[in-house]
C-alpha positions as CSV (number, residue, x, y, z in Angstrom):
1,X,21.5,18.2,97.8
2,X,21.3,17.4,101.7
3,X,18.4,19.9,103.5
4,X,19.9,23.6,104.2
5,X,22.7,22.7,102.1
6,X,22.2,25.4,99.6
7,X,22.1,27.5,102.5
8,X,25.3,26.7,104.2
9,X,26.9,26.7,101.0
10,X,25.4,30.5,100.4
11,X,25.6,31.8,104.0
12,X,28.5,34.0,103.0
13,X,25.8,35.9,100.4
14,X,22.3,34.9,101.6
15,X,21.6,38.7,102.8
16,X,21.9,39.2,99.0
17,X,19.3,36.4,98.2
18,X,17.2,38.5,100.5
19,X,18.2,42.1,99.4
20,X,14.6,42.9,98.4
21,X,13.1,42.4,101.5
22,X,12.2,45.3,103.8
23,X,13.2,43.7,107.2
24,X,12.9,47.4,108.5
25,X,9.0,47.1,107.9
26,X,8.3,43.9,108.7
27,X,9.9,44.3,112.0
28,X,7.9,47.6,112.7
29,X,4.7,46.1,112.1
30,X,5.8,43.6,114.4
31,X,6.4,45.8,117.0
32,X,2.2,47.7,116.4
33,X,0.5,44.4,116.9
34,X,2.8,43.5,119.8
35,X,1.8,46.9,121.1
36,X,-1.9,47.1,120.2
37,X,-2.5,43.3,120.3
38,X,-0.1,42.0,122.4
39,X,1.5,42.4,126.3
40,X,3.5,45.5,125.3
41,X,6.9,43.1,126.7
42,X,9.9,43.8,125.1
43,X,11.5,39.8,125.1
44,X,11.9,38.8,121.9
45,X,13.0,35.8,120.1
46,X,12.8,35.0,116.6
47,X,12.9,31.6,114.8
48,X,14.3,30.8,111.8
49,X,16.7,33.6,112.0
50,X,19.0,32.7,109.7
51,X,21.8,36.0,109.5
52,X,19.6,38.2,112.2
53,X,18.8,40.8,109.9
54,X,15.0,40.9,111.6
55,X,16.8,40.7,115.4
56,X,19.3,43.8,114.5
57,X,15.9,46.7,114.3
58,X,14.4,44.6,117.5
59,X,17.4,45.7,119.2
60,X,17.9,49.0,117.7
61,X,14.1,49.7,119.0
62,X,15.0,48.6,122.5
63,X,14.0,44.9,123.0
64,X,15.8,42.2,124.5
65,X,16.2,40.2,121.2
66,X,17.7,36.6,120.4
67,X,17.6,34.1,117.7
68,X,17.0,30.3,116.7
69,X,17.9,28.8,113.4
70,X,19.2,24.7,112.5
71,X,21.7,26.5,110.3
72,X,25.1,27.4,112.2
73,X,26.6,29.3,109.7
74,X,23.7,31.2,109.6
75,X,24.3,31.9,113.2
76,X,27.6,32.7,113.2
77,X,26.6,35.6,110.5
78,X,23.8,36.7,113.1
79,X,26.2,36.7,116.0
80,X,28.7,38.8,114.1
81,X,26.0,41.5,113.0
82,X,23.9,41.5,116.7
83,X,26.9,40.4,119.4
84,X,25.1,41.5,122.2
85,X,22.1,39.0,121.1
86,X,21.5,35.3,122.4
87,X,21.2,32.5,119.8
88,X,20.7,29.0,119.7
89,X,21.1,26.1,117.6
90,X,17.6,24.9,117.4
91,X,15.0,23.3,115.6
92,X,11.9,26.0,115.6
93,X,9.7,22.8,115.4
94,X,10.7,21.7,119.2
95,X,12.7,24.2,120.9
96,X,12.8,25.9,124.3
97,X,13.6,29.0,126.1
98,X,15.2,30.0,129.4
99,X,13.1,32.4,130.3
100,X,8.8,33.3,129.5
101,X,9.2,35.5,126.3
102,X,6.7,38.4,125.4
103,X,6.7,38.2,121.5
104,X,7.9,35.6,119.1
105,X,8.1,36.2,115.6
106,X,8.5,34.0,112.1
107,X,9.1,35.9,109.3
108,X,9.8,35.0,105.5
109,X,7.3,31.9,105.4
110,X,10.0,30.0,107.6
111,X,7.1,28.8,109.4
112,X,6.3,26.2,106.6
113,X,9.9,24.9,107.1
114,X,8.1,23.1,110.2
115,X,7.5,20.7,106.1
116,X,4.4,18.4,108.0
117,X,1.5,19.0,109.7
118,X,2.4,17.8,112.9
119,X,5.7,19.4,112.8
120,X,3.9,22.6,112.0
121,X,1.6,21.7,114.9
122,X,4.6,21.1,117.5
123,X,6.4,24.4,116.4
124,X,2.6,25.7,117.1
125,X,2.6,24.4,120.9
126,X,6.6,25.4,121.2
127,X,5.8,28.8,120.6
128,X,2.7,28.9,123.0
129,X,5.3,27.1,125.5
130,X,7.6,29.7,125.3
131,X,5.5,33.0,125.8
132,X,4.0,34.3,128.9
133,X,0.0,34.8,129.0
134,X,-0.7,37.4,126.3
135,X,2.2,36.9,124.5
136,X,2.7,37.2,120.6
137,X,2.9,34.9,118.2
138,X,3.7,36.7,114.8
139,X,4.4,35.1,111.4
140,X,3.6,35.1,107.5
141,X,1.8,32.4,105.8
142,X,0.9,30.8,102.2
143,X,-2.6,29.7,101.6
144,X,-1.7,25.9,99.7
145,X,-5.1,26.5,97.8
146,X,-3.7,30.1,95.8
147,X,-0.7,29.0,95.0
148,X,0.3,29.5,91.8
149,X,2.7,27.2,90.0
150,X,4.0,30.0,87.5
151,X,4.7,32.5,89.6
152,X,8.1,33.0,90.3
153,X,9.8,36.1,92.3
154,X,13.3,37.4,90.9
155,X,16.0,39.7,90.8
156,X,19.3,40.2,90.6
157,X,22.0,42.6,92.5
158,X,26.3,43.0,91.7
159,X,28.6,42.1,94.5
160,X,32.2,42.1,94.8
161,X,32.7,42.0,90.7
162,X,29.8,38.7,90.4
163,X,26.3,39.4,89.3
164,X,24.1,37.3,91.6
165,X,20.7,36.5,90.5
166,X,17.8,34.8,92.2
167,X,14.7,33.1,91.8
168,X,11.9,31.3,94.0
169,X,8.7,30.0,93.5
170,X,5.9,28.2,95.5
171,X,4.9,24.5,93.9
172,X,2.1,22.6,94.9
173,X,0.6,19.7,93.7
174,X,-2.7,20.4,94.6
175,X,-3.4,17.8,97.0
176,X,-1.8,17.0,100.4
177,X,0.0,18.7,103.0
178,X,3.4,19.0,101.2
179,X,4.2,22.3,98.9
180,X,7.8,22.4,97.8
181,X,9.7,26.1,97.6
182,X,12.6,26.0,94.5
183,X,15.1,28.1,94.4
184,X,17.5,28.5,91.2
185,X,20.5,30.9,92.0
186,X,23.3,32.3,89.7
187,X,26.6,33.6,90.1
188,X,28.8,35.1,87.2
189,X,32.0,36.6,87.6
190,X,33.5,37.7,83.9
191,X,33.4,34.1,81.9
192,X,32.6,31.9,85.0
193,X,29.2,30.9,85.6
194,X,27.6,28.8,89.1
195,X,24.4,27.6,89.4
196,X,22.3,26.5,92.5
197,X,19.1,24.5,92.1
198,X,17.3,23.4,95.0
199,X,13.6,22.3,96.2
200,X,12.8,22.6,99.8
201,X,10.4,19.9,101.3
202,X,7.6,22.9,102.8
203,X,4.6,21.9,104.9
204,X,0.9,22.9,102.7
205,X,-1.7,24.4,104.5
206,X,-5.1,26.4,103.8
207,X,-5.6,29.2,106.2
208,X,-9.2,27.3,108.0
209,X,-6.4,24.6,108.5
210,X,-4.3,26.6,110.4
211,X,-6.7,28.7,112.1
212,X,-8.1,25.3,113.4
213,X,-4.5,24.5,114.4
214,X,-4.1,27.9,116.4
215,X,-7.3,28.2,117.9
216,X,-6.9,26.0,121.1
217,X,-3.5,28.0,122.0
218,X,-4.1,31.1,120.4
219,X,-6.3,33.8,119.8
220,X,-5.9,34.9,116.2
221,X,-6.2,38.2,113.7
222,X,-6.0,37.3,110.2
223,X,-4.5,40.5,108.0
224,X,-3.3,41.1,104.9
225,X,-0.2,40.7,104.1
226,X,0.8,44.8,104.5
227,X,3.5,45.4,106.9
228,X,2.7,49.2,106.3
229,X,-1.0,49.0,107.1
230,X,-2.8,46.6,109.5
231,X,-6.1,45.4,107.8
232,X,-8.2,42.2,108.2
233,X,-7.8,39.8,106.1
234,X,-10.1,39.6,102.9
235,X,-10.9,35.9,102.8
236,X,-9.1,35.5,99.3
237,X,-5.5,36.8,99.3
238,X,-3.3,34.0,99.2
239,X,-1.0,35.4,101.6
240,X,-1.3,36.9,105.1
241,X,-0.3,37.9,108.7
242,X,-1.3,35.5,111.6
243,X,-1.3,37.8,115.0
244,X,-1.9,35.4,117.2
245,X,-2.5,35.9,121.0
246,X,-1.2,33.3,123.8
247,X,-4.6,32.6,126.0
């Protein structure tokens, strides 16, 4: 299956695929370290955006918020559920802005869709590009080093008479700088089964690594991954927040 396929094919339900997820939360905490860490600004742009779901409470809480994604169908979700929002067809890993932006933010470990170190290191300087001197750069990330093979994340929700049920896991070799996210995704409506498999080409990288990768743009706060409360991070969670200050 081409890249993104799966999600083209599953734009029409992908806010089910990600029915679990507290945008709400994320998107507050956000808003703290843009507050406490960063400029205070209120421009806004979001990569990987996919429906906007992230971009709808920006707006709600006052900023001027838009969106980038390499999916268009994706867009055209987002631009039905935040019309007075600006998106673009672009590819996080090289993209640019029309104006300097105050916060820029990455959620659901899109930013190892950048899938290679120096793609990952591009989307890097892109994002320091794009923000104004004491700017935000905000995302989640996966230490390649804790990942667990056997751990997947499920669960399942009913729509329109089909039970949907989803599945994802981290895979990682253990050596290199590519880790692999599979999906498996079901659909069953009365006798009628579907079934999506996929594996997404992801970019692996240990948190030194990317620290090292910031550090010349950024200035950066490790926490833990805890969109409620804002602690550093312990050296040996296997997830985190990167707040990371343009300089």
């Amino acid at each position: 299956m081409p890249p993104n396929a799966i999600y083209s094919d599953l734009s029409s339900h992908y806010d089910l695929m990600c029915a679990d997820i507290d945008y709400s939360a994320q998107s507050r905490c956000a808003q703290r370290l843009q507050q406490l860490l960063g400029n205070g600004g209120n421009r806004h742009l979001d990569l990987a955006c996919g429906t906007g779901p992230h971009i709808r409470y920006f707006l709600d809480a006052g900023y001027q918020s838009g969106g980038l994604d390499i999916n268009q169908p994706m867009l055209d979700r987002a631009m039905i559920r935040c019309p007075e929002a600006h998106f673009s067809l672009q590819d996080m890993c090289g993209f640019t802005v029309s104006q300097p932006l105050d916060l820029i933010t990455c959620f659901l470990y899109s930013i190892h869709y950048s899938a290679s170190l120096e793609r990952l290191h591009d989307c890097i300087v892109s994002a320091h590009s794009a923000l104004v001197t004491g700017g935000l750069f905000c995302f989640n990330a996966v230490d390649k080093y804790q990942i667990d093979n056997r751990s997947w994340v499920s669960h399942s929700v009913k729509h329109a008479g089909s039970l949907f049920s989803f599945s994802s896991g981290w895979h990682y070799c253990g050596e290199g700088e590519q880790q692999s996210l599979r999906l498996h995704i079901e659909k069953t409506t009365a006798d009628e089964q579907q079934i999506w498999r996929d594996e997404h080409p992801m970019v692996a990288v240990g948190f030194d690594q990317l620290v090292k990768l910031l550090k010349p743009y950024f200035d950066v706060q490790v926490l833990e991954h805890d969109y409620e409360r804002l602690l550093p991070w312990d050296g040996m969670s296997g997830n985190a927040l990167f707040a990371c200050v343009k300089i």
